[in-house]
MMTF fields as JSON, N, C-alpha, C and O atoms, coordinates in Angstrom:
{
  "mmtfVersion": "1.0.0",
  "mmtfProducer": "UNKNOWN",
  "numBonds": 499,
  "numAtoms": 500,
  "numGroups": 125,
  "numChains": 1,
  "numModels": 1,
  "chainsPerModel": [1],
  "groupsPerChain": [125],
  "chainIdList": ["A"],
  "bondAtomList": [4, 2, 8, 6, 12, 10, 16, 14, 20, 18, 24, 22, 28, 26, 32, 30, 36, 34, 40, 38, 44, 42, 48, 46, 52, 50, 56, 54, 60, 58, 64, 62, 68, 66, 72, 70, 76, 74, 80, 78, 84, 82, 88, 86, 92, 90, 96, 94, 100, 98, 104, 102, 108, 106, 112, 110, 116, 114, 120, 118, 124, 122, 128, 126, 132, 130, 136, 134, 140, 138, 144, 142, 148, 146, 152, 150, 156, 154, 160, 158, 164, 162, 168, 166, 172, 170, 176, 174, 180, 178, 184, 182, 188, 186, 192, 190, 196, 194, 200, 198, 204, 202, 208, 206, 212, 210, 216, 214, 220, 218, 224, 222, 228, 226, 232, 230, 236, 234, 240, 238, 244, 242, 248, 246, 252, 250, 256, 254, 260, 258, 264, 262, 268, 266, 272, 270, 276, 274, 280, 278, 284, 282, 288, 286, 292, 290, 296, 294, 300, 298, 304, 302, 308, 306, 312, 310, 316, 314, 320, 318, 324, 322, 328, 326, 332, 330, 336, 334, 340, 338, 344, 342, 348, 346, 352, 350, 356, 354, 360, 358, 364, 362, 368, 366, 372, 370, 376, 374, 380, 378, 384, 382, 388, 386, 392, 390, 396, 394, 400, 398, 404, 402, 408, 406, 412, 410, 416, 414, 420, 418, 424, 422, 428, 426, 432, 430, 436, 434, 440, 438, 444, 442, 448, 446, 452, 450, 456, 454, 460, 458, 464, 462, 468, 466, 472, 470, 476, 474, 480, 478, 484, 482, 488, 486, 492, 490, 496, 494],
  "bondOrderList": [1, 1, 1, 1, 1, 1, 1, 1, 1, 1, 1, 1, 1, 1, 1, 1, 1, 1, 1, 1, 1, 1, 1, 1, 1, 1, 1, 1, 1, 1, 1, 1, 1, 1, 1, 1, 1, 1, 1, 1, 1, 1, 1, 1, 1, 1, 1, 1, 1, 1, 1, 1, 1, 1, 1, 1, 1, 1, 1, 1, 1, 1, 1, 1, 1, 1, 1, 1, 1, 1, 1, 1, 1, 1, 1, 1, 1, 1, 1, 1, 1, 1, 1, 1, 1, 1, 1, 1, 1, 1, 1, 1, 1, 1, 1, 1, 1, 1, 1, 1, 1, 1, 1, 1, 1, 1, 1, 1, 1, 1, 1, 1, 1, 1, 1, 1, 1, 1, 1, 1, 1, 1, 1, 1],
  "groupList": [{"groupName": "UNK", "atomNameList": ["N", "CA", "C", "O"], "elementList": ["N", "C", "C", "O"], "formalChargeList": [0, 0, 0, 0], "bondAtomList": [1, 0, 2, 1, 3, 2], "bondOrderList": [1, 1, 2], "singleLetterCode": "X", "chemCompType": "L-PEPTIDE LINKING"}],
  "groupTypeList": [0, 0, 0, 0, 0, 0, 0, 0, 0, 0, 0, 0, 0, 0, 0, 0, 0, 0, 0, 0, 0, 0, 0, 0, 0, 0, 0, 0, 0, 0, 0, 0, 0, 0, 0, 0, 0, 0, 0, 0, 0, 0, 0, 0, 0, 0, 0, 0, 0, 0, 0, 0, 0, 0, 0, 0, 0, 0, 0, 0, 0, 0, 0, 0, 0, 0, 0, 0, 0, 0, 0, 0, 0, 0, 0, 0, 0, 0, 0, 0, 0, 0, 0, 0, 0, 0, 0, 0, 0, 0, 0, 0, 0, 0, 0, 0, 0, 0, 0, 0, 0, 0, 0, 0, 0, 0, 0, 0, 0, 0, 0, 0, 0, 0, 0, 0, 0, 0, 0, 0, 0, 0, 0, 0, 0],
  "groupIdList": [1, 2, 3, 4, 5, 6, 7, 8, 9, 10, 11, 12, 13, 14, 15, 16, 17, 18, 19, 20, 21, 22, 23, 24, 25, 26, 27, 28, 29, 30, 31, 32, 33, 34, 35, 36, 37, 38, 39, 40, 41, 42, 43, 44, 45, 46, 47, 48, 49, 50, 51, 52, 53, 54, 55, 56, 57, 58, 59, 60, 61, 62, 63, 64, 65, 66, 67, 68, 69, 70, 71, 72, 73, 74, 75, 76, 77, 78, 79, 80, 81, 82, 83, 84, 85, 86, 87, 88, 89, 90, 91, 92, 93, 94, 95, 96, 97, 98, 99, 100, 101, 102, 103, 104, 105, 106, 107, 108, 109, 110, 111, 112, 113, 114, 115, 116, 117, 118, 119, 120, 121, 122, 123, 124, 125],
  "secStructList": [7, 7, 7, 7, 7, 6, 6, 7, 7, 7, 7, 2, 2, 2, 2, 2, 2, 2, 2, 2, 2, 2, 2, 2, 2, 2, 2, 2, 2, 2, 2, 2, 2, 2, 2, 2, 2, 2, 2, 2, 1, 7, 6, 6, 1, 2, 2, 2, 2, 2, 2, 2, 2, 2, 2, 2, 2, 2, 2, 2, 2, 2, 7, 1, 1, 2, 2, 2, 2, 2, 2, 2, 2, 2, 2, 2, 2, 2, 2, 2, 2, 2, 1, 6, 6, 7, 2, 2, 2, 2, 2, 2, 2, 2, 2, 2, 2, 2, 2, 2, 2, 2, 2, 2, 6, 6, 7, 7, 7, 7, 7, 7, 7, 7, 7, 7, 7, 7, 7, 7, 7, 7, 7, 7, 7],
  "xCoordList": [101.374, 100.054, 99.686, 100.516, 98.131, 98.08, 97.424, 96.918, 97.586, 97.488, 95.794, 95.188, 95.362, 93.605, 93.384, 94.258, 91.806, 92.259, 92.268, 91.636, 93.004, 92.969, 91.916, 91.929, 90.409, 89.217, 89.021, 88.436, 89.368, 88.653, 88.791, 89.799, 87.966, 88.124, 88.709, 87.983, 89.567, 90.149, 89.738, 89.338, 89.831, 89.038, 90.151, 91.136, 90.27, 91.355, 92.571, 93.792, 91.731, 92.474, 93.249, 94.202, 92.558, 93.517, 94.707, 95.933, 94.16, 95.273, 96.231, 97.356, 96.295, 96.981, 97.759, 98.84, 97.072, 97.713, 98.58, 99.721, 98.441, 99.053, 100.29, 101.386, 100.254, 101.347, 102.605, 103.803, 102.034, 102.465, 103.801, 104.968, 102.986, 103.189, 103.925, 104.626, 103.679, 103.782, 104.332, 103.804, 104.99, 105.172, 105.058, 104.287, 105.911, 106.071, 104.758, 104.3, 104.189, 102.601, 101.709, 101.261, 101.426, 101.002, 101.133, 100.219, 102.472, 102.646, 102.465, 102.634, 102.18, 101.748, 100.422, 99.986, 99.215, 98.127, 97.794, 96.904, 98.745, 98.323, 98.034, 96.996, 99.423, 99.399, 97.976, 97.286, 98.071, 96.597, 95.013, 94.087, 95.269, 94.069, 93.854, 92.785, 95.008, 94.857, 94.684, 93.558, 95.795, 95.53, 94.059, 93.675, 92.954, 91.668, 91.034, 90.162, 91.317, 90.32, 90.718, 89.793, 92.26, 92.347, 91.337, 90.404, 91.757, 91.358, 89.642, 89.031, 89.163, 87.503, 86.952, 85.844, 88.155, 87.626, 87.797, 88.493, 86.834, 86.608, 88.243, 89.163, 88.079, 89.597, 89.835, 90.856, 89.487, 89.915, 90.302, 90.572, 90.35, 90.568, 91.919, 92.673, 92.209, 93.153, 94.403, 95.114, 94.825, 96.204, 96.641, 97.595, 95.308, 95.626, 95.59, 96.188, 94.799, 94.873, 96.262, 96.606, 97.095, 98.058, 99.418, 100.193, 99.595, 99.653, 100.026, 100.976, 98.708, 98.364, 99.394, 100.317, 98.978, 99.244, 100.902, 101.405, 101.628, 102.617, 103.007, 103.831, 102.916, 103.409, 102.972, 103.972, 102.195, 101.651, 102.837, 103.504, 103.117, 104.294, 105.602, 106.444, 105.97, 106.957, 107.135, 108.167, 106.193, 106.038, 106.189, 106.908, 105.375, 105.758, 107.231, 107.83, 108.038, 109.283, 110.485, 111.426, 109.858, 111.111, 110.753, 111.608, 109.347, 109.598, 110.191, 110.029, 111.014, 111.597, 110.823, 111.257, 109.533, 109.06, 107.416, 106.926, 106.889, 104.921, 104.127, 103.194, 104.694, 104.076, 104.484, 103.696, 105.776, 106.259, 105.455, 105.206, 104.993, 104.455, 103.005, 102.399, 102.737, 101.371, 100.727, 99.766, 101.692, 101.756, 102.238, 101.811, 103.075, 103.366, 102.034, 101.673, 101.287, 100.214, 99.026, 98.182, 98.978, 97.718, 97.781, 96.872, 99.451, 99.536, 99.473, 99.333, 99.673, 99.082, 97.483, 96.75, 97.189, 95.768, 95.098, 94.041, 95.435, 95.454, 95.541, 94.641, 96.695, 97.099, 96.261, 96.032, 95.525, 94.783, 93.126, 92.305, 93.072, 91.897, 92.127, 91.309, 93.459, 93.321, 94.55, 94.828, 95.189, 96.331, 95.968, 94.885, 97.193, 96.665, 95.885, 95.208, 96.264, 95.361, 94.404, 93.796, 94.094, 93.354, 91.224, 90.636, 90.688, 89.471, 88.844, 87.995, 89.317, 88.33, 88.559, 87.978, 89.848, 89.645, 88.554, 87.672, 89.014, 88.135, 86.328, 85.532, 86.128, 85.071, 84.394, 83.409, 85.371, 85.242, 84.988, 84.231, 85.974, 86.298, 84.593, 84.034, 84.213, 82.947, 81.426, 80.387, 81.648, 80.815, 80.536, 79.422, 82.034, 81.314, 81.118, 80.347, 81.997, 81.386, 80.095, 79.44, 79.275, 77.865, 76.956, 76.177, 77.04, 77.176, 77.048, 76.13, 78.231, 78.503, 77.455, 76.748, 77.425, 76.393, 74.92, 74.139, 74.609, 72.879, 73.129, 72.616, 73.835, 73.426, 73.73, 73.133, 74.759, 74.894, 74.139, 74.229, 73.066, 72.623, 71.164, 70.503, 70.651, 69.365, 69.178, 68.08, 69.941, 68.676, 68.685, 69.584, 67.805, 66.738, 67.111, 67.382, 66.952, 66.989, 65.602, 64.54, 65.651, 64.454, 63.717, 63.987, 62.994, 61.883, 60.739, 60.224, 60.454, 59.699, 58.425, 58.679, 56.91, 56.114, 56.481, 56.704, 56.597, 57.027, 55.675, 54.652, 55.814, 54.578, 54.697, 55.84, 53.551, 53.941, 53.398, 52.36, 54.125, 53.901, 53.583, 54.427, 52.274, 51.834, 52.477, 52.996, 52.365, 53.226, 52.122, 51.055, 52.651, 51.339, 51.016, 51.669, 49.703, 49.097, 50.03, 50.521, 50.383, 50.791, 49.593, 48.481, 49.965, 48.442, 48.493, 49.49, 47.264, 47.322, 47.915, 47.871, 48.506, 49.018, 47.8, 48.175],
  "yCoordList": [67.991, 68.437, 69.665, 70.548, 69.728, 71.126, 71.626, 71.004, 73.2, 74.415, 74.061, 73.459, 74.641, 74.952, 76.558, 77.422, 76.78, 77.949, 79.415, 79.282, 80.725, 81.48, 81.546, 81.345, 81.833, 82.124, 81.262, 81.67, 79.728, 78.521, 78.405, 78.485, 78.274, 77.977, 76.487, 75.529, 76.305, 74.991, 74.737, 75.645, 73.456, 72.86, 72.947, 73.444, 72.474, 71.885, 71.019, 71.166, 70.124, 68.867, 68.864, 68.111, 70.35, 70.594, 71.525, 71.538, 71.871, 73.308, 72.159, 72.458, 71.288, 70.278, 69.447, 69.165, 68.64, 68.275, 69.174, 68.717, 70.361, 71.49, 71.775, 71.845, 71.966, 72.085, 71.02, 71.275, 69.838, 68.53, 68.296, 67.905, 68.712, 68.078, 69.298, 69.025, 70.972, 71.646, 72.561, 73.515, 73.115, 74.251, 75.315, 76.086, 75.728, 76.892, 77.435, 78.301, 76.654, 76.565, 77.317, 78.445, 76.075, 76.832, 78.064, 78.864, 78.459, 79.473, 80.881, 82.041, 80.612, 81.601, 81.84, 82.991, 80.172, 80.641, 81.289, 82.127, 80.733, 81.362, 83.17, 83.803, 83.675, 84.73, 85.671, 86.6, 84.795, 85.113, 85.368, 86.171, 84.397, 84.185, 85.256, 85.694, 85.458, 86.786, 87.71, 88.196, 88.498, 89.482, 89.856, 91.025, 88.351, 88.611, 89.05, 89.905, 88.589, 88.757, 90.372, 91.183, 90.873, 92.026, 93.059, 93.738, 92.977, 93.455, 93.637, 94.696, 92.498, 92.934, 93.9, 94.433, 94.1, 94.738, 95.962, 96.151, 97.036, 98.291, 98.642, 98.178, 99.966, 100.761, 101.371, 102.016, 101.607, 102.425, 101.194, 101.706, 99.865, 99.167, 98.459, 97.874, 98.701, 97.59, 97.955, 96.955, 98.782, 99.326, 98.376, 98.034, 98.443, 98.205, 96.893, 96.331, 95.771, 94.38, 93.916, 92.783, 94.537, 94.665, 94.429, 93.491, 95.952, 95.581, 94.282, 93.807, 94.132, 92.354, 91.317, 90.622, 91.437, 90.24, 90.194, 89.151, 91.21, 91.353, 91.025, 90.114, 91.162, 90.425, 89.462, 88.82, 88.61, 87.168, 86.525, 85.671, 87.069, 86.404, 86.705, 85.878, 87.471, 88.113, 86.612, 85.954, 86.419, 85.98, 84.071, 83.271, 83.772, 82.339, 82.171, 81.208, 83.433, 84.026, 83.231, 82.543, 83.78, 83.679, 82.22, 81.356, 81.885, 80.313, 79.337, 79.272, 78.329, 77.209, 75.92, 74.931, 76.25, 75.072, 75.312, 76.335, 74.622, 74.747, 75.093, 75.871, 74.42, 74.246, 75.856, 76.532, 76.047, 77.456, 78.623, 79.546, 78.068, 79.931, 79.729, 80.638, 78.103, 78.314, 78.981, 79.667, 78.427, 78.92, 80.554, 81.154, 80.895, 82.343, 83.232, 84.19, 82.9, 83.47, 83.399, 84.293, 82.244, 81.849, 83.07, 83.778, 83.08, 83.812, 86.01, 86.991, 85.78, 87.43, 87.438, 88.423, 86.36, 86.704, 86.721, 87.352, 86.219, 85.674, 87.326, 87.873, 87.88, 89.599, 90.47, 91.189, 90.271, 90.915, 91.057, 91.967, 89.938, 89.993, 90.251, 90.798, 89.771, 89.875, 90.809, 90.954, 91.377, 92.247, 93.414, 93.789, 94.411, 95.609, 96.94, 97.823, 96.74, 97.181, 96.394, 96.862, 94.818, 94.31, 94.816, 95.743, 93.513, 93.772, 93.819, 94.581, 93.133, 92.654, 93.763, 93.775, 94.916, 95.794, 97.027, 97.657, 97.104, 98.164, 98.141, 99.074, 96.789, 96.359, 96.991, 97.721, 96.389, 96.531, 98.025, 98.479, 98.576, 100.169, 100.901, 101.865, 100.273, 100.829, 100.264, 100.894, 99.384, 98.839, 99.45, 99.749, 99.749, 100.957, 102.207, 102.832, 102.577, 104.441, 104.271, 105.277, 103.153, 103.301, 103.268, 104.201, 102.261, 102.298, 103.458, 103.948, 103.753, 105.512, 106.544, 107.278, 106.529, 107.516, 107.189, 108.139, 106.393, 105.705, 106.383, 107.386, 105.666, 105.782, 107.564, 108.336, 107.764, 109.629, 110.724, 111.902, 109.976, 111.159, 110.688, 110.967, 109.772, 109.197, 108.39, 108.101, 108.256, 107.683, 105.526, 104.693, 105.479, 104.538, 103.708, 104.081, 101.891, 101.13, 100.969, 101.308, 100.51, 100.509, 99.439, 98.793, 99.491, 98.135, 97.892, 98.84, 96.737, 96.451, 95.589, 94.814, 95.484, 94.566, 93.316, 93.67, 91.89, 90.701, 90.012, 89.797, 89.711, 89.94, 88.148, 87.734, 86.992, 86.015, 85.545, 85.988, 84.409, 83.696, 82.373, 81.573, 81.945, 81.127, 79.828, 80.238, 78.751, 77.638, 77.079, 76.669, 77.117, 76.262, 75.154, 74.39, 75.064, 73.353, 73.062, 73.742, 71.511, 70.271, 69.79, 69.791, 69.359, 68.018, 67.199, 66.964, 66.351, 65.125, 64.144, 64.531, 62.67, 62.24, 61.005, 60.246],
  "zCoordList": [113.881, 114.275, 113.462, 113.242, 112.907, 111.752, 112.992, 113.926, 112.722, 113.375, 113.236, 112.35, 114.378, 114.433, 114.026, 114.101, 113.512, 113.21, 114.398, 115.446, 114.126, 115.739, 116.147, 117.362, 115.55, 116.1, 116.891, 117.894, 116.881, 117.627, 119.271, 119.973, 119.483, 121.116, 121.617, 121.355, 122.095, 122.495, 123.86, 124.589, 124.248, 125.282, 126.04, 125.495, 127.518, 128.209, 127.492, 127.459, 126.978, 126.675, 125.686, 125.485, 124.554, 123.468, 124.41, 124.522, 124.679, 125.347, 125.962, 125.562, 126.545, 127.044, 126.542, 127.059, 124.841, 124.228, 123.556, 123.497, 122.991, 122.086, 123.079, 122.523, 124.608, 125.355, 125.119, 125.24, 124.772, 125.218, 123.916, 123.941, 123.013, 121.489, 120.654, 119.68, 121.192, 120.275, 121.13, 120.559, 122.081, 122.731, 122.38, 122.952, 121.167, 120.402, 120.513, 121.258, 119.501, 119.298, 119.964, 119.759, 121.244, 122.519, 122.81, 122.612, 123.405, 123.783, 122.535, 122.911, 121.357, 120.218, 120.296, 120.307, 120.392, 120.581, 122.002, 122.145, 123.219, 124.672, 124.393, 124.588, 123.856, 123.371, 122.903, 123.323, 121.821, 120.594, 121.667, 121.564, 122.531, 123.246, 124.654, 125.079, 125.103, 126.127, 125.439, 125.54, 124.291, 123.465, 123.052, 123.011, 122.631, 122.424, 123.584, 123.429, 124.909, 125.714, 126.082, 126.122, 126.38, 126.691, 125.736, 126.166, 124.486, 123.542, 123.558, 123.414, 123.741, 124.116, 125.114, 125.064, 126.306, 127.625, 126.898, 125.9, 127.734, 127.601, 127.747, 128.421, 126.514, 126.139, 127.344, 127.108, 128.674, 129.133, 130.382, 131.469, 130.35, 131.281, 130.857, 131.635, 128.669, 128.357, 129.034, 129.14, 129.425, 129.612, 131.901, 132.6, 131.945, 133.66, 133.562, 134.479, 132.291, 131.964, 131.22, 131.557, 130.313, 129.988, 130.659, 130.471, 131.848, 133.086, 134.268, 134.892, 134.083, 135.326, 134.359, 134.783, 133.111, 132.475, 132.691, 133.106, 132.433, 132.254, 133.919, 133.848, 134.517, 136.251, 135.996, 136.317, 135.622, 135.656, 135.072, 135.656, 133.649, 133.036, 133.612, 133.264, 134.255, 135.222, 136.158, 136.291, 136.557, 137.775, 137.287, 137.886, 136.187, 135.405, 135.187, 135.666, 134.208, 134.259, 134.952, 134.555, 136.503, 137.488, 137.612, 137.415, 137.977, 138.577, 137.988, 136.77, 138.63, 137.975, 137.457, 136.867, 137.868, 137.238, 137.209, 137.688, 136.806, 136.39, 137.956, 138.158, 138.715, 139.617, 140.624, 141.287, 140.431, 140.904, 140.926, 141.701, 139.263, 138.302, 139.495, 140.062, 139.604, 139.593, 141.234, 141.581, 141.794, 143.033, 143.629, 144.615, 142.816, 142.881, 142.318, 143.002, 141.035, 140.769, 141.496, 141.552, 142.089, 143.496, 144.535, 144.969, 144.84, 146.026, 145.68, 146.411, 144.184, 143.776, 143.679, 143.775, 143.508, 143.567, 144.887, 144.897, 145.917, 147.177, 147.762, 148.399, 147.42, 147.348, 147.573, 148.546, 145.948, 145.58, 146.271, 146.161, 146.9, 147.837, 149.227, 149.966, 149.619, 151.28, 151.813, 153.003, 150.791, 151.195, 151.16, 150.712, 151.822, 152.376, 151.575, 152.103, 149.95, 149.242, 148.61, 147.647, 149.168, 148.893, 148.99, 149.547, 148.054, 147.637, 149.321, 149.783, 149.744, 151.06, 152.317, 153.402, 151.695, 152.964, 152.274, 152.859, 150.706, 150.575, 150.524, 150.414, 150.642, 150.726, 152.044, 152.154, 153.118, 154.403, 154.991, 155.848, 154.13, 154.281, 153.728, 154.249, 152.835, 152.292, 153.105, 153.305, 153.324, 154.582, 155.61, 156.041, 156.235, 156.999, 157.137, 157.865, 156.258, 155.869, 155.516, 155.787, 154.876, 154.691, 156.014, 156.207, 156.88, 157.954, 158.774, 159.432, 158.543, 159.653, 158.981, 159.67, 157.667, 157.309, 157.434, 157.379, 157.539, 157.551, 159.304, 159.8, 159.752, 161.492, 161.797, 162.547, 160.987, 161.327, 160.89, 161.238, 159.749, 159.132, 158.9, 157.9, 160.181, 160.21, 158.468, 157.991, 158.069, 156.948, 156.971, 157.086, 156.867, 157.155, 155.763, 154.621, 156.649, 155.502, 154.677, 155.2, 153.544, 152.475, 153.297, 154.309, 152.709, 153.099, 151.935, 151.342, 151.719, 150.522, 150.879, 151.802, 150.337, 150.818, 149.875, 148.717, 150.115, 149.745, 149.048, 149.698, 147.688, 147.27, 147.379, 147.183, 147.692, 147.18, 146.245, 145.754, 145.788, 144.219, 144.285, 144.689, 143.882, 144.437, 143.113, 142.076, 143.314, 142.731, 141.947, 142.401, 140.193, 139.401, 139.894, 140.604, 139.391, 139.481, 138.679, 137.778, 139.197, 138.416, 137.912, 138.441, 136.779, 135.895, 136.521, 137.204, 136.513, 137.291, 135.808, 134.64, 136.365, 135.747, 134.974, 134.08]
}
């Protein structure tokens, strides 16, 4: 199989066949292809993406098989939303300190007049 070139974006099905047929391969462009995306995020985020990535592969690492990695990574992301430093408490946590301050310090929700938009004529046919 000849190499595609690094810029190219591969579909599923290549990424699938290239697994299938080429491992090495794969796992050089998998590489190539996180490295790009880290690399695009803002410099002051690459080091905490770096980071993630590196437990992700930690975590592929230990499992014994495809289905292992895939399930161990479900359940960090799973973590990451509903565990105790998860997204969904600090969400929660900010919900209602906004909350407590609107109701503690009188201030008042916005309100807007709703302008409406009336729907073009259709042509007659």
């Amino acid at each position: 199989m000849m190499a595609e070139p690094a810029g190219k974006q591969l579909s599923f099905d290549e990424w699938r066949r290239l697994a299938q047929e080429n491992p090495a391969m794969f796992e050089m462009r998998r590489i190539q292809a996180l490295e790009a995306v880290i690399s695009s995020a803002p410099a002051e985020r690459q080091h905490r993406l770096r980071c993630l990535q590196w437990r992700v592969d930690q975590a592929r690492n230990r499992a014994t098989n495809p289905m292992g990695a895939c399930l161990a990574i479900s359940r960090m992301m799973w973590d990451s939303v509903h565990g105790p430093q998860g997204l969904a408490r600090a969400l929660d946590h900010l919900a209602t300190r906004w909350d407590g301050q609107r109701r503690g310090k009188g201030l008042r929700a916005h309100s807007a007049r709703v302008l409406p938009f009336r729907r073009p004529q259709q042509e007659s046919r």
